[in-house]
LUMKOLSE-233000 format. One record per residue (C-alpha): residue number from 1; residue in one letter; chain; z, x, y. Coordinates in steps of 0.001 Angstrom, whole numbers, plus 500000, padded with zeros to 6 digits. Layout:
N
REC   n res chain      Z      X      Y
REC NUM   a     A      Z      X      Y
...
END
This chain:
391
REC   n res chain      Z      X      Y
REC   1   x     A 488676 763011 054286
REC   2   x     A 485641 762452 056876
REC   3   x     A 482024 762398 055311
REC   4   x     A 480303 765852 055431
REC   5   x     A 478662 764797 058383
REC   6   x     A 481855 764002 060733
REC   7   x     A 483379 767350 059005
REC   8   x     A 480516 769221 060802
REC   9   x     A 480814 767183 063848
REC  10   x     A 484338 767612 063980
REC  11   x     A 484154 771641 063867
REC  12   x     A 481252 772169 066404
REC  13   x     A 480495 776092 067380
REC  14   x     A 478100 777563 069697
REC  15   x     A 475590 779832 069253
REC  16   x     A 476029 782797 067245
REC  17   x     A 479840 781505 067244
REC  18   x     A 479187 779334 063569
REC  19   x     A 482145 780939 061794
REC  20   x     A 483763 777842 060155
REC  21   x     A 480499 775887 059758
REC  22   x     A 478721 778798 057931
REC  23   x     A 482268 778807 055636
REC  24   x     A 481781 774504 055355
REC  25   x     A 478224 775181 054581
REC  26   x     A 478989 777719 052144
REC  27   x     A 481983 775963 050495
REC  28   x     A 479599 772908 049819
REC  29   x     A 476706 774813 048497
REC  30   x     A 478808 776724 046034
REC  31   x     A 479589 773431 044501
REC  32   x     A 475615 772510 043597
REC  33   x     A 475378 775843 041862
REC  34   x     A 472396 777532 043067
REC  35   x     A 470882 780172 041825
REC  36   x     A 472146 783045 044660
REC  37   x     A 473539 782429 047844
REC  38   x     A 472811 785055 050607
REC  39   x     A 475578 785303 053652
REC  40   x     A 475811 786409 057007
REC  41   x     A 472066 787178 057751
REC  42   x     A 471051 786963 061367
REC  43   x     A 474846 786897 061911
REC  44   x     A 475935 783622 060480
REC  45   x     A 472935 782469 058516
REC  46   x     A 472626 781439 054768
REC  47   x     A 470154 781294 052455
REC  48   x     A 470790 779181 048979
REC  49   x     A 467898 779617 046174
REC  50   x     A 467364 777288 042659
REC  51   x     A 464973 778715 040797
REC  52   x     A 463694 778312 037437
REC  53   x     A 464655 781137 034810
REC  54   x     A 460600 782004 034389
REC  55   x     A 459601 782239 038029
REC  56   x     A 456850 783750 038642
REC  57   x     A 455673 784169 042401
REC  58   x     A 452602 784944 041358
REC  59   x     A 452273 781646 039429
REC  60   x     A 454629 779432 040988
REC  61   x     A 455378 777987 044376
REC  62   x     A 458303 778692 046765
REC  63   x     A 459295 775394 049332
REC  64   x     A 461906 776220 051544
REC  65   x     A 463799 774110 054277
REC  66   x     A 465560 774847 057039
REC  67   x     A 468525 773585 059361
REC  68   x     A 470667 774809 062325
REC  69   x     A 473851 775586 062450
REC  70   x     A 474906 775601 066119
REC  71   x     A 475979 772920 068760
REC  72   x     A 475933 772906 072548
REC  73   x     A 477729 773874 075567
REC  74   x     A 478644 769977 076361
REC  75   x     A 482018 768312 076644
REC  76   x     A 482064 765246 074809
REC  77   x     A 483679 761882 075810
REC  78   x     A 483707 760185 072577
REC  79   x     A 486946 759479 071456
REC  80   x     A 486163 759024 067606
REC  81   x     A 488185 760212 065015
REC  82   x     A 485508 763034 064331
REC  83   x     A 485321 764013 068132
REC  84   x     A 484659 768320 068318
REC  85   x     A 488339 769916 068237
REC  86   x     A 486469 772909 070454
REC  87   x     A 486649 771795 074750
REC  88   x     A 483376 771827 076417
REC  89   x     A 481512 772062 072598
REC  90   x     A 479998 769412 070587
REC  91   x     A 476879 768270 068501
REC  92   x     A 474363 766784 071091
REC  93   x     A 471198 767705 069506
REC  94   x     A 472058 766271 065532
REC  95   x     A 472577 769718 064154
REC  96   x     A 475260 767966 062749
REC  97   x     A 472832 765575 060667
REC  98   x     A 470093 768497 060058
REC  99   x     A 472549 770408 058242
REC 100   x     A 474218 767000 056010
REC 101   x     A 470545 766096 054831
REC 102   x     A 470121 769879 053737
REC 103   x     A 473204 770068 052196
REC 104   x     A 472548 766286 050686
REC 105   x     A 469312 768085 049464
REC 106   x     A 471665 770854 047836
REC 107   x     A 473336 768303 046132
REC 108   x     A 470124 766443 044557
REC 109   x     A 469018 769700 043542
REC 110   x     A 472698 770079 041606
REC 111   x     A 472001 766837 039446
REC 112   x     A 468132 767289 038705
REC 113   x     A 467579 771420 038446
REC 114   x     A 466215 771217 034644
REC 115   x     A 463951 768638 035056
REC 116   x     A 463356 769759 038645
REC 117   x     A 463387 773112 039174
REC 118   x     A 463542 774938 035520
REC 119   x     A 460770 772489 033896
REC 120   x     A 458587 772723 037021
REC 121   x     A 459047 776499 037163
REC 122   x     A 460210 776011 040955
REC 123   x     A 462126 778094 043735
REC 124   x     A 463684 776275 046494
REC 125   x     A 465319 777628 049675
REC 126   x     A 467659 775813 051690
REC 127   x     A 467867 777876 055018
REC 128   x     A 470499 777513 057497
REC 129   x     A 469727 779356 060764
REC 130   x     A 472635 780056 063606
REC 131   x     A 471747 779767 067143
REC 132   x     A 468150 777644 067411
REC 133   x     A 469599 776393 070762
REC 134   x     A 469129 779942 072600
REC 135   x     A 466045 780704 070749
REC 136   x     A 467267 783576 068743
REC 137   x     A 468216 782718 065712
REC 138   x     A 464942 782465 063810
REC 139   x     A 464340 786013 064307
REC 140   x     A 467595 787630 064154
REC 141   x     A 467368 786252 060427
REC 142   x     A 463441 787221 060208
REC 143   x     A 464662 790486 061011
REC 144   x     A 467798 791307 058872
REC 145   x     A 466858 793580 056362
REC 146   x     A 468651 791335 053670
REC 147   x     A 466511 789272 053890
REC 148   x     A 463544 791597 054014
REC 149   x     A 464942 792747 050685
REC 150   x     A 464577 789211 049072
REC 151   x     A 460761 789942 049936
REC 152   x     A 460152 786220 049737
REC 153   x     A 456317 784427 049552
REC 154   x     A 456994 780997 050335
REC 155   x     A 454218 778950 050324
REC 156   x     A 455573 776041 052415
REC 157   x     A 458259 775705 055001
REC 158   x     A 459230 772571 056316
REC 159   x     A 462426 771520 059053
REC 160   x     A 462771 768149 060540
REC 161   x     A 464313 767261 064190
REC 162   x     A 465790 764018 064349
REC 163   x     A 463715 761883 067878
REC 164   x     A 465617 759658 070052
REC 165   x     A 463570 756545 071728
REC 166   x     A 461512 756658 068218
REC 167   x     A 462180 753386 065728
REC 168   x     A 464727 754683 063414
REC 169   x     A 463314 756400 060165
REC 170   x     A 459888 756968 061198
REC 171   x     A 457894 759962 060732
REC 172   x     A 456371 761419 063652
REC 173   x     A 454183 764852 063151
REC 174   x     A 451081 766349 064346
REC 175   x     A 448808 769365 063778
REC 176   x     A 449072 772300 065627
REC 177   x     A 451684 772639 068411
REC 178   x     A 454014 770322 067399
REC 179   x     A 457243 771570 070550
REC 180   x     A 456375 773542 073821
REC 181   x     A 456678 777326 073871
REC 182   x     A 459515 778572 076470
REC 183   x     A 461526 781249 077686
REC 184   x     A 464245 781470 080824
REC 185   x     A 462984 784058 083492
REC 186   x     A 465612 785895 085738
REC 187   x     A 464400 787120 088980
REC 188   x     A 466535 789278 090702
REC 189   x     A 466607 790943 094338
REC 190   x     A 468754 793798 096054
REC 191   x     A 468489 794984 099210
REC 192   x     A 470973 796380 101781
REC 193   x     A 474081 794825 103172
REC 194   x     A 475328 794441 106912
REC 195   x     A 476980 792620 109040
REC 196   x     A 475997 789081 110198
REC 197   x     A 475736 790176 113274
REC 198   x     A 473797 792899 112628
REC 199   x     A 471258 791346 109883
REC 200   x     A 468653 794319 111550
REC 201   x     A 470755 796778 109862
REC 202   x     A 470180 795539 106526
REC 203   x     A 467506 794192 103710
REC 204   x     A 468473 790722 103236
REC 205   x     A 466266 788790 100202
REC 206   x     A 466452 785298 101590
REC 207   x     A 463042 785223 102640
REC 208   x     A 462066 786477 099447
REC 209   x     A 464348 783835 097084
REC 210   x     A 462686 781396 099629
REC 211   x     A 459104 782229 098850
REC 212   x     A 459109 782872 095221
REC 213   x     A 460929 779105 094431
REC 214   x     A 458360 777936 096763
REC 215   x     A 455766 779540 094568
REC 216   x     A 457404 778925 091364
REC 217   x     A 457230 774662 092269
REC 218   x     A 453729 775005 092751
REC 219   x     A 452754 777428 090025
REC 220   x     A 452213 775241 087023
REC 221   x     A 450318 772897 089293
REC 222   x     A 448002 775778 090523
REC 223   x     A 447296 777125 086794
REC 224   x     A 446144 773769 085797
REC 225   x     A 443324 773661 088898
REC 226   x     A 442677 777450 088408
REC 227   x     A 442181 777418 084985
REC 228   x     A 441192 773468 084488
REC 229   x     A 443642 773843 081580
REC 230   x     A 443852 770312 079442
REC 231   x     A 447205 771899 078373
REC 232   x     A 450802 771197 079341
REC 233   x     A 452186 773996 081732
REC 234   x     A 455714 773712 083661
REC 235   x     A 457511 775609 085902
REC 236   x     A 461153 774532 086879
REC 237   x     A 463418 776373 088814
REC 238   x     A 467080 775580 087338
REC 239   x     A 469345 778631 089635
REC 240   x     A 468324 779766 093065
REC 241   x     A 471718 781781 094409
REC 242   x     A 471687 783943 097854
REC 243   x     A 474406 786504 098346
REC 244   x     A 476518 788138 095341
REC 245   x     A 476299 785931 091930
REC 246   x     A 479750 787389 091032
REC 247   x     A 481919 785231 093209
REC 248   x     A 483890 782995 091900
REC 249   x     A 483064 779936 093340
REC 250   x     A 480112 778302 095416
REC 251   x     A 482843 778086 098065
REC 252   x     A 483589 781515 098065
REC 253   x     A 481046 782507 101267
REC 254   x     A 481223 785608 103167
REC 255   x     A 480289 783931 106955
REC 256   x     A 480575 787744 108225
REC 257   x     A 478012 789408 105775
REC 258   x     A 474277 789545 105827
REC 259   x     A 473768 789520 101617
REC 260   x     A 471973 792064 099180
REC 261   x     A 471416 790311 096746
REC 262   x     A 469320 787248 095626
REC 263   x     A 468508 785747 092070
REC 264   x     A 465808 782858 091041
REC 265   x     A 466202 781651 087636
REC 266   x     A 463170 779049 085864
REC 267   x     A 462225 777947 083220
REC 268   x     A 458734 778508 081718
REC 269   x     A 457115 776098 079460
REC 270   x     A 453837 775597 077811
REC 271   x     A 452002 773914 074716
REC 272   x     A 450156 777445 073980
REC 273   x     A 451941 780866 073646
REC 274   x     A 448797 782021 076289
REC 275   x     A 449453 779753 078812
REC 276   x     A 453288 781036 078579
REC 277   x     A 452214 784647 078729
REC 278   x     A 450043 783354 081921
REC 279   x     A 453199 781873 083334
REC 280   x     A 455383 785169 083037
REC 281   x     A 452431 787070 084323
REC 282   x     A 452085 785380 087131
REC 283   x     A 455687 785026 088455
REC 284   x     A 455832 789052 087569
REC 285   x     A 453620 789728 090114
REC 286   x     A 453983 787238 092860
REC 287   x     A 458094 788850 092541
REC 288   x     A 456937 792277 092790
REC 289   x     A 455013 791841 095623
REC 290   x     A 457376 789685 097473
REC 291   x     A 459284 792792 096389
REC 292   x     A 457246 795323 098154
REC 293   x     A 456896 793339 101403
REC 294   x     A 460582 793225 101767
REC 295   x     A 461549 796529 100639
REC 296   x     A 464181 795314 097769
REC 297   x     A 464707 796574 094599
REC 298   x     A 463432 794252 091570
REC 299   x     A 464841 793329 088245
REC 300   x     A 462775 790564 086034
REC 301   x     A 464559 789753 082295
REC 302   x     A 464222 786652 079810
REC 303   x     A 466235 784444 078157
REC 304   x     A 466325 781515 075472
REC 305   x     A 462418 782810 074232
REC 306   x     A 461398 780029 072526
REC 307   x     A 457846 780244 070392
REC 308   x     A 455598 777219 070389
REC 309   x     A 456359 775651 066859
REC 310   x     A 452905 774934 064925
REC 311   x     A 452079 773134 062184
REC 312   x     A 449609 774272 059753
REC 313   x     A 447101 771281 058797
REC 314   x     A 448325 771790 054672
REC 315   x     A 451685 771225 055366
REC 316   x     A 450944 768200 057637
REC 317   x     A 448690 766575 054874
REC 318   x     A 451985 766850 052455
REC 319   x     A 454134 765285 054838
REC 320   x     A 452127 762291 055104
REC 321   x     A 451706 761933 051827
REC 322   x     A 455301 762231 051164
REC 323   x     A 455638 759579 053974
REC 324   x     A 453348 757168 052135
REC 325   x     A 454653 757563 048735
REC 326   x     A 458340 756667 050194
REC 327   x     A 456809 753346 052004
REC 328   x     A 457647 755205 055802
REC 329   x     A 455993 754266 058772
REC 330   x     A 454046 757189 059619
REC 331   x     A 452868 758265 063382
REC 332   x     A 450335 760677 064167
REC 333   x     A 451663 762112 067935
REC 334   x     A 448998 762465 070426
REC 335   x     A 450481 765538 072461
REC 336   x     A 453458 768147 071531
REC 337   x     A 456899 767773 072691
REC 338   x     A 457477 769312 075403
REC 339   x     A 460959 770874 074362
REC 340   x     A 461091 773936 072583
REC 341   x     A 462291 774705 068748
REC 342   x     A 462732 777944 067086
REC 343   x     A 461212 777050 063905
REC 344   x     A 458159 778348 065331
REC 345   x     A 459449 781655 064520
REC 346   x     A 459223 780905 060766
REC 347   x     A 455609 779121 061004
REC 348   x     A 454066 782348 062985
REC 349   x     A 454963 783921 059257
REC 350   x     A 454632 781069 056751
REC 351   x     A 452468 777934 056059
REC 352   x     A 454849 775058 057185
REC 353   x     A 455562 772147 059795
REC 354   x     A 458219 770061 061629
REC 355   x     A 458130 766210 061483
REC 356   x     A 460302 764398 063930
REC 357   x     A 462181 761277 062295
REC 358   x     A 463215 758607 064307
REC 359   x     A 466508 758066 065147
REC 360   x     A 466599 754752 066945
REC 361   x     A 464900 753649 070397
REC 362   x     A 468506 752824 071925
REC 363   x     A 469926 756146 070704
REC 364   x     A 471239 758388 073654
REC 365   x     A 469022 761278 074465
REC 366   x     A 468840 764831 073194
REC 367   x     A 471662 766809 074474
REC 368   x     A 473287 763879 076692
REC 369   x     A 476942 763835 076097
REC 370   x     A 477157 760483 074410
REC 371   x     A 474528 761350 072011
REC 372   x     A 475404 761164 067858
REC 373   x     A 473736 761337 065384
REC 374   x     A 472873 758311 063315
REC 375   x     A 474089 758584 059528
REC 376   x     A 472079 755693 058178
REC 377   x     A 469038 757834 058845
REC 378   x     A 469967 760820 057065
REC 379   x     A 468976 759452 053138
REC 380   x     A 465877 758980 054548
REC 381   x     A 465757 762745 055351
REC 382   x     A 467265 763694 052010
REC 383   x     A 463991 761783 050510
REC 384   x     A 461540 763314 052728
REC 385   x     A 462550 766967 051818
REC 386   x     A 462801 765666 047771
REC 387   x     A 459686 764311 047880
REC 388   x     A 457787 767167 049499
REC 389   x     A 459458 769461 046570
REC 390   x     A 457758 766752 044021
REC 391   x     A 454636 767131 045466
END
């Protein structure tokens, strides 16, 4: 049988689509006996608990941990023996790992609970979330009312993201915004169809498509002047189609037909949740009135929403202790990343942080199709997460 790791690898889902992992996941936590294990909230999450038979929140301290459960929408061209049985999905971000060090966590927890957990008078979570990579599975869980009826006080919440280009095993973690806050913006136009011929007889949006990705390029670059923001603002425009979006291929153009339709698609991204509100403001009304001096109908909508992820100055303290008491090379990161992570969800509601750990500086990129994650950095996890439930 393949290590848990390659298991998970092997059975890759997308988003909101983490049927057999949850049942893997579940499966393998039934076998460290926890204390409950809560199913299907937020769709496919779980929640595991250990806790101590005189727990007393108002006495005792909660730690929980989190991991994700979903993969991407990549092919992969690994040929492996644990290459992802589902076309067109596989692990690309280390989901994969994330979930093996939890579940590695599980299984510590298993072989030390009385000396841990009942002697300490401890309750740990082990969280696994479906769908971090479209930004909405933090709060479909936040807002299940199962898991409103655990009415949990944690006191600390910690994840970890495994960092390509980074010396393997490393910490890297920061205070404040540790990853970028996003969303996807969908800008769409309708006018009135005609003929080519006749394009006066008709409301066609190209000029209005043409003039909001013009504005859209420029946009993060004129916040920064107008604002002299210090801050990390980005616009990028990533779907800019002119004529009906329901064809079925790029090929499939209409030479007679002066289009109704237009759609602009970006991507908004910022350190600070302000800046991102600033972003969406902005693009609202430069659309609307590009809008108005056409005459076309408007329709604005978001996708992927994406919180910036911050890390409370507690939680980042106990991290680099836990760092130094395992002998790990420690680095304090000057600015945020600039991708997004949904665990910012949980740390808008709980005292908590992310630490990146290094995965290797010759290890493929995030979400590039020959990416995999590393398994001889995934102990070092494990002792991160034990060590911060020590301490």
């Amino acid at each position: 049988m393949l290590p848990t790791r390659q298991q998970l690898h092997k059975i890759a889902e997308l988003s909101n689509q983490e049927y057999k992992t949850a049942k893997f996941v579940v499966d393998f936590l039934t076998t460290c006996n926890p204390t409950s294990i809560h199913q299907n909230i937020g769709n496919t999450g779980i929640i595991a608990i250990w806790e101590s038979e005189n727990f007393d929140t108002t006495k005792h301290k909660t730690i929980a941990f989190r991991a994700e459960l979903d993969a991407l929408p990549i092919p992969e061209p690994n040929n492996f023996d644990y290459k992802s049985e589902h076309q067109g999905v596989s692990h690309k971000c280390g989901h994969d790992g994330h979930m093996t060090i939890l579940l590695g966590v599980a299984q510590y927890l298993k072989e030390n609970f009385d000396t841990l957990i009942q002697q300490k008078n401890k309750r740990i979570i082990l969280l696994f979330q479906p769908a971090e990579e479209t930004g909405e599975g933090a709060l479909q869980m936040l807002e299940d009312k199962q898991l409103q009826k655990l009415h949990f006080k944690i006191d600390y919440f910690f994840a970890l993201h495994n960092i390509p280009s980074y010396e393997k095993k490393l910490i890297v973690c920061r205070e404040k915004t540790f990853a970028a806050a996003s969303t996807g913006i969908i800008v769409e136009f309708e006018g009135l169809i005609s003929h080519a011929a006749e394009p006066q007889n008709g409301k066609n949006p190209a000029l209005a498509l043409s003039e909001l990705t013009t504005f859209l390029y420029f946009l993060s670059e004129n916040i920064i002047k107008e604002k002299e923001n210090k801050d990390f603002v980005l616009v990028t425009v990533v779907d800019a189609i002119l004529g009906e979006t329901s064809r079925k291929s790029l090929d499939d153009i209409a030479f007679g037909v002066s289009p109704a339709k237009a759609r602009v698609c970006a991507t908004l991204r910022s350190y600070l949740d302000e800046d991102l509100q600033l972003l969406s403001q902005k693009t609202e009304q430069k659309a609307q009135e590009l809008a108005n001096k056409h005459d076309l109908k408007l329709k604005i909508s978001y996708s992927e929403k994406f919180a910036a992820t911050t890390n409370t100055p507690k939680s980042v303290e106990l991290i680099k202790k836990a760092a130094k008491k395992l002998d790990l090379k420690y680095q304090n990161k000057e600015k945020p990343f600039s991708w997004s992570e949904d665990f910012g969800q949980f740390t808008q509601h709980f005292e908590g942080a992310m630490f990146g750990l290094g995965s290797g500086t010759n290890t493929p990129e995030l979400h590039h199709s020959n990416y995999d994650f590393p398994d001889d950095i995934t102990q070092t996890g494990i002792d991160m997460f034990v060590e911060l439930i020590q301490s």
